[in-house]
C-alpha positions, -999 to 999 in steps of 0.1 A, spaced: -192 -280 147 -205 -311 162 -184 -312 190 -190 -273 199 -227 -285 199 -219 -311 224 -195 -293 247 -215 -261 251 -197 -229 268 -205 -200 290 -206 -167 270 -174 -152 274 -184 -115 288 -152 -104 279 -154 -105 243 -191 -93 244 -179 -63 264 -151 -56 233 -177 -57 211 -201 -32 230 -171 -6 238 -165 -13 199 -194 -5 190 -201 25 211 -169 41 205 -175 41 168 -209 53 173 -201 81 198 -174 94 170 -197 90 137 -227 106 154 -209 131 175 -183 145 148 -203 142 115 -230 167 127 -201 193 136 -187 185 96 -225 195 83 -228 227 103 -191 240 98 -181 226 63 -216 224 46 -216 195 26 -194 178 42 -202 138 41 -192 120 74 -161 112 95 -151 78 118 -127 69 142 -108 48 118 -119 61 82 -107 92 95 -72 81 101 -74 63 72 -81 95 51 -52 115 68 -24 89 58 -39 88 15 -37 129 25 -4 129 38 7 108 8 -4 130 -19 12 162 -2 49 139 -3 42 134 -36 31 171 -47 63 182 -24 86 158 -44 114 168 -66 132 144 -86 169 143 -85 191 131 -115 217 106 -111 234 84 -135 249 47 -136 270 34 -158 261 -5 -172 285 -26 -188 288 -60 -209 320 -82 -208 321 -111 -221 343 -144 -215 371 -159 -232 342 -186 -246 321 -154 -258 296 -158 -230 280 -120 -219 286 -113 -183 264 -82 -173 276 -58 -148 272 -23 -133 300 1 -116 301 0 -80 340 22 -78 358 44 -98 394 55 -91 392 34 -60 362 55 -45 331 37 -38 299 53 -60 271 60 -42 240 64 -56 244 103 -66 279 99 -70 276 109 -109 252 136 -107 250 147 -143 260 135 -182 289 153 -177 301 132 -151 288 104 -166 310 112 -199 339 118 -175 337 80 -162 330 67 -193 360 83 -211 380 66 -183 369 34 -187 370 24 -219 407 33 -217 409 1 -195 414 -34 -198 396 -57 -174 404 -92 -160 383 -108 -128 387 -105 -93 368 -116 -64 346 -144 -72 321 -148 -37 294 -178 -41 272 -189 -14 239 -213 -16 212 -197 6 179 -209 13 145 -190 8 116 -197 32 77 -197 22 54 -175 30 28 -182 55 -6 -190 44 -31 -160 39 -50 -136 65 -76 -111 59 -50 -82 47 -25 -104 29 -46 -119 8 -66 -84 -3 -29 -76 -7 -21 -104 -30 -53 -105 -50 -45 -70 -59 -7 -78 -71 -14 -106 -88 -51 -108 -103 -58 -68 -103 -86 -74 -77 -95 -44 -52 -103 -57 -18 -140 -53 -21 -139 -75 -49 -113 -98 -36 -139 -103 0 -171 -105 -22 -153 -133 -42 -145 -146 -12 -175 -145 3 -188 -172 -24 -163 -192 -18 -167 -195 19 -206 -197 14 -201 -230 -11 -200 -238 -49 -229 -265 -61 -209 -295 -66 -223 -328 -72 -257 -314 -61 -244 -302 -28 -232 -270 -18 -195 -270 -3 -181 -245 13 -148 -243 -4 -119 -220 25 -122 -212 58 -136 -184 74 -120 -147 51 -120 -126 84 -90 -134 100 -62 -124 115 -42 -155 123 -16 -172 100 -18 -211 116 -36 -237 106 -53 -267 121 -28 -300 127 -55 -316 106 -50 -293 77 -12 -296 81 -14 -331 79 -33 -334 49 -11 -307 28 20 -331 36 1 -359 17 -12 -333 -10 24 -323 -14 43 -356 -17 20 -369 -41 14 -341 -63 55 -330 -60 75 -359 -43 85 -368 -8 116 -342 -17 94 -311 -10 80 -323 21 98 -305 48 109 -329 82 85 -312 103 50 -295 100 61 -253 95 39 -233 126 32 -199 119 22 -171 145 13 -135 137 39 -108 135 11 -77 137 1 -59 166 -28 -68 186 -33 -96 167 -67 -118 178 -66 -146 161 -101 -162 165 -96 -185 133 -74 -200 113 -59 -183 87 -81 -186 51 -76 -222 34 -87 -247 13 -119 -266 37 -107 -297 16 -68 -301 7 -72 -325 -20 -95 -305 -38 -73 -291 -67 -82 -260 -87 -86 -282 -120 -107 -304 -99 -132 -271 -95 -130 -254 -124 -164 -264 -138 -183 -253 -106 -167 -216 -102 -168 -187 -126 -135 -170 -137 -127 -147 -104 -137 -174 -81 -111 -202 -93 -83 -174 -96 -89 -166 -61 -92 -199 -51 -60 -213 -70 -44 -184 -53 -55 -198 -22 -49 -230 -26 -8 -226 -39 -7 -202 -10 -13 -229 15 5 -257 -2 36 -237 -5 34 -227 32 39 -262 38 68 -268 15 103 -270 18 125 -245 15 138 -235 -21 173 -233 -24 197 -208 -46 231 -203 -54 244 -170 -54 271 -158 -71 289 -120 -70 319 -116 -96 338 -80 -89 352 -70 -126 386 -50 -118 398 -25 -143 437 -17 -144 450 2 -112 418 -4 -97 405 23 -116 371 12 -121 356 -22 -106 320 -35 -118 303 -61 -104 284 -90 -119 259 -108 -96 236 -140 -105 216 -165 -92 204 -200 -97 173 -219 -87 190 -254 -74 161 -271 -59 123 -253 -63 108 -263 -30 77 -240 -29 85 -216 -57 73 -251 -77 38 -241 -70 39 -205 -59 57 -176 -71 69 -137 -51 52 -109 -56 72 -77 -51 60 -50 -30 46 -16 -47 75 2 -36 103 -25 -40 120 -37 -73 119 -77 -79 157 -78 -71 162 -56 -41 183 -82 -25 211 -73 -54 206 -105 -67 186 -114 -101 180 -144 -122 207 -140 -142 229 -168 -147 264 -163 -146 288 -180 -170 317 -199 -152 347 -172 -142 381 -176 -118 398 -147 -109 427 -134 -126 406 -142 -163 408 -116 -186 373 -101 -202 367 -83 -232 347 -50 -228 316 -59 -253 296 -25 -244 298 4 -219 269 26 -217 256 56 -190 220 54 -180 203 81 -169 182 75 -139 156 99 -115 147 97 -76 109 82 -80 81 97 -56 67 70 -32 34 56 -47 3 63 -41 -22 38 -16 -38 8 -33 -67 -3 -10 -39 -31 -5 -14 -10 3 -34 11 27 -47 -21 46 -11 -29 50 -1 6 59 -29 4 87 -18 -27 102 15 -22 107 4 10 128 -17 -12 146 -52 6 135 -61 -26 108 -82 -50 116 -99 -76 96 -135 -63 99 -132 -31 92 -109 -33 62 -137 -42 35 -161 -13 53 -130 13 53 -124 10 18 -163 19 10 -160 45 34 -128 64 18 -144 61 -14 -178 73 -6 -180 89 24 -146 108 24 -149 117 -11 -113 96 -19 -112 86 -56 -96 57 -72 -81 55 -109 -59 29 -120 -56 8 -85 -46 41 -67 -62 59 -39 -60 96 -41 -75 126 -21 -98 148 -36 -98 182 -26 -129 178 -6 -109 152 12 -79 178 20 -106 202 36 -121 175 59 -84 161 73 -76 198 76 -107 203 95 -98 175 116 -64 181 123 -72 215 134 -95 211 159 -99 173 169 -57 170 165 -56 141 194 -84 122 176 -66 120 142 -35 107 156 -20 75 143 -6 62 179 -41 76 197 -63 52 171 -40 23 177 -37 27 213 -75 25 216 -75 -10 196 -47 -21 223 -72 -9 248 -103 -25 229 -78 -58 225 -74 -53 266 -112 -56 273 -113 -88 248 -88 -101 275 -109 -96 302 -79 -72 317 -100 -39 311 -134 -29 324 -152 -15 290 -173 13 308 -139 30 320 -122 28 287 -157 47 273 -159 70 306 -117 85 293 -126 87 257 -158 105 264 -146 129 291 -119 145 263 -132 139 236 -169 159 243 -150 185 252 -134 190 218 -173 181 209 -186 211 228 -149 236 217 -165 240 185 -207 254 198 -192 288 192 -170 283 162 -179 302 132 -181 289 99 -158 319 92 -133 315 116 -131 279 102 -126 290 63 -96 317 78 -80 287 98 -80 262 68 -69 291 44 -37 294 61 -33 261 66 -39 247 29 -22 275 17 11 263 7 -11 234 -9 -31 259 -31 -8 286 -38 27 273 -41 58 299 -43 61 311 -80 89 306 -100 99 347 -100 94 350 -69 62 368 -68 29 365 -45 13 335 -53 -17 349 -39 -21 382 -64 -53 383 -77 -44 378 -116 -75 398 -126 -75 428 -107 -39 431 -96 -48 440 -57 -65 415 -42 -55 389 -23 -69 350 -35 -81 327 -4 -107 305 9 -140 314 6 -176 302 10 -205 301 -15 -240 283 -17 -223 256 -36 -197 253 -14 -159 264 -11 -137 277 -35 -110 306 -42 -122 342 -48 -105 375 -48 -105 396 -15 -120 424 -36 -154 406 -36 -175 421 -52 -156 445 -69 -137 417 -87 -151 390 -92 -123 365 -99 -126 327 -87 -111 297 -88 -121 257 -81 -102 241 -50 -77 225 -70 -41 223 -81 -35 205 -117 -3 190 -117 15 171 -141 15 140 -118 -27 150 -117 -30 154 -151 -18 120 -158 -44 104 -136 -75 120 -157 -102 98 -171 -82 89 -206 -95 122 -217 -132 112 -212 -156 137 -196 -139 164 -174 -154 193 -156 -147 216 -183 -187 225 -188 -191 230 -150 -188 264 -132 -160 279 -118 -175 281 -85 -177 243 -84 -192 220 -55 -166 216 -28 -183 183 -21 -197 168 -49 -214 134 -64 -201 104 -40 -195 79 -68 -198 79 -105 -175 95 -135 -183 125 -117 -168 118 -87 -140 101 -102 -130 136 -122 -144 163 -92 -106 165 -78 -93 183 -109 -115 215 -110 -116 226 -145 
């Protein structure tokens, strides 16, 4: 800070003219496509150049998991165990010399076909494969990887995770004096200052031992695209400052989030922790059926002393094939004693639904994310976009469905994944000083108020007949027997679809008003069903015909995606 203050700078245009295109563009989307939401989907909240987006990919979720169908499959699981009694645990990888693959035994029946087989065999060991291999650490936290983390490992949803933050960048009251305890939380960038560096090597060999110190500082760069990195990546302002030394200053939440800073940043410094591996192939006579047993051991910690993996949402802990099983001593050609054979019966999973973590993640790997507007986006899908959250899990109410419809439909170029990240390579461009701003705003303009000015003459009824065959499938999925899923089940005649009332959409009868039959816009499923309020309040007390946007936040707002 004090040598900024003595080595003043010219403003750098460039990154004033990023912000102003920034700026504009955002505001020349929110205040030109929100209006057209009120006056052709009444009660309709808002929409954003990057909420938007946002909103289509926690859509476009859902629908893969409504459109799943789990598959059975089967494995079969064994225990052998050594001449010394020790258990070896292993799974079948080939039976009759064919390699399985993972629907190989579809059913129980072929299950109790393999399993008849063999336990009619005896089993000694063949290949024995070890090998040591070394795991890196990570590298010290940005914006999204630390919203990411915070929510794995403390439960914390980014908002909560960057108000925490917030405190701890704005100081704790220690000794009488406020310190700011990390770095700047809005970051991009994953290195760290040579000063930092340098006192995390002493932090390390004192606390852990010259042994963990790696033989030269580790340098980080960012992987993710467009990356700006204005600051270092978030950190401890004072290495030596230990949690423990802390505690008494910070409430619970605060010295989480700042332990988990602080082992982040150590271990990014640390040396590499190193395993042996070990695979045992389990060989049944005539090669009939082979299992195999795989282990591994910790030899030396290195950074998994202080700081431990956390497995991805849609990963298991041991997706490498290896787990922390420890394998007793074999050589091939030992004979094993079959202890236990067993099928399992297994189904195909759906891929889970967004965390905010998760969908920070998801944005920045399409190149859309950026540190800034990850706190705000959140809010937004929330609030704005009528996106609920139980349990850590972003899902789309129906309200939601409607407005990315909507969107899709008639600003299709707008709501594209590679069109949103293109413009942040474009906005990155101006940052550069390689792109004049008022020509990147001229393009955008040009096309997109002409999508602005396609919908003057559109009718709120030519927009309730375009999402009705659209969100068809999604409302009235094919029957079981065949028959219309659209039949009216009241009158027999009619035909069910979008409509529009004073409290906004919902299902009626074509019949209207003859037959008066309606339904809310929404689909209970069993996957749905499981994500209610505990069986707390539900809309059961509120009319059929029930608000197609309704209270923004709330219990209300958490339950309005179910209908009755």
């Amino acid at each position: 800070m004090t040598d900024a203050l003595e080595h003043p700078r010219e403003i750098d245009q460039a990154l004033v003219d990023a912000y102003m295109a920034r700026r504009a563009l955002d505001y020349l989307v929110g205040f030109s496509l929100s209006p057209v939401l009120w006056r052709k989907l009444p009660g309709a909240k808002s929409a954003g150049r990057v909420q938007s987006v946002a909103l289509r990919l926690i859509c476009e979720r859902e629908d893969e998991i409504e459109k799943f169908r789990a598959q059975e499959f089967w494995t079969i699981e064994a225990t052998f165990t050594t001449s010394a009694n020790l258990n070896v645990p292993a799974h079948l990888t080939h039976l009759n010399g064919k390699k399985l693959d993972k629907f190989a035994l579809q059913n129980e029946a072929d299950a109790q076909a393999a399993l008849s087989l063999l336990n009619q065999l005896s089993y000694k060991v063949g290949a024995v494969e070890k090998k040591q291999t070394k795991r890196n650490p990570y590298p010290p936290f940005t914006t999204s990887t630390l919203q990411q983390e915070a929510s794995h490992k403390l439960g914390m949803g980014a908002t909560r995770t960057m108000r925490t933050a917030q405190h701890l960048y704005e100081g704790a009251d220690i000794g009488g004096e406020a310190v700011g305890l990390i770095t700047y939380m809005r970051t991009d960038s994953m290195t760290l200052s040579m000063e930092a560096i340098i006192s995390a090597r002493d932090v390390i060999a004192q606390d852990f031992g010259a042994a963990f110190v790696p033989d030269s500082p580790r340098l980080y760069k960012s992987t993710a695209k467009n990356a700006q990195e204005a600051h270092e990546a978030i950190r401890p302002t004072d290495m030596r400052r230990r949690p423990e030394q802390v505690t008494r200053y910070l409430d619970k939440e605060q010295l989480a989030l700042y332990t988990l800073i602080w082992q982040r940043t150590m271990a990014s410094q640390m040396a590499s922790a190193v395993l042996d591996q070990v695979s045992v192939d389990i060989v049944g006579d005539g090669d009939k059926g082979t299992f195999r047993a795989t282990g591994s051991v910790v030899v030396f910690d290195g950074w998994l002393k202080v700081y431990q993996e956390t497995a991805d949402e849609d990963k298991k802990p041991d997706d490498d094939g290896y787990g922390n099983v420890r394998l007793p001593p074999m050589k091939e050609q030992d004979p094993l004693n079959k202890k236990e054979i067993k099928p399992e019966q297994h189904f195909t999973q759906p891929p889970p639904r967004y965390s905010e973590a998760s969908l920070v993640k998801r944005l920045e790997e399409l190149g859309i994310g950026r540190p800034q507007l990850t706190l705000a986006l959140c809010r937004c899908c929330r609030i704005a976009i009528t996106c609920g959250s139980i349990k850590s899990v972003l899902f789309p109410k129906t309200a939601a469905r409607i407005v990315t419809t909507f969107l899709e439909n008639f600003f299709k170029e707008y709501v594209e994944y590679d069109f949103t990240a293109d413009l942040e390579a474009k906005l990155d461009e101006i940052s550069g000083g390689r792109l004049a701003w008022k020509k990147v705003l001229r393009e955008f303009w040009t096309g997109f108020s002409k999508a602005i000015g396609n919908t003057k003459n559109l009718k709120i009824s030519d927009v309730i007949d375009a999402l009705d065959n659209v969100l068809a499938p999604h409302f009235f999925p094919p029957k079981a027997d065949g028959s219309d899923p659209r039949l009216c089940p009241r009158c027999g005649t009619g035909r069910m679809g979008l409509r529009l009332g004073k409290f906004g959409a919902f299902l009626g009868c074509s019949n209207y008003p003859t037959c008066r039959n309606t339904r809310p816009l929404s689909v209970p499923t069993a996957a749905t069903r499981r994500l209610k309020w505990q069986g707390r309040a539900t809309w059961a007390s509120i009319p059929k015909r029930a608000c197609l946007f309704p209270p923004a936040s709330g219990l209300m707002a958490l339950m309005c995606s179910w209908g009755r």
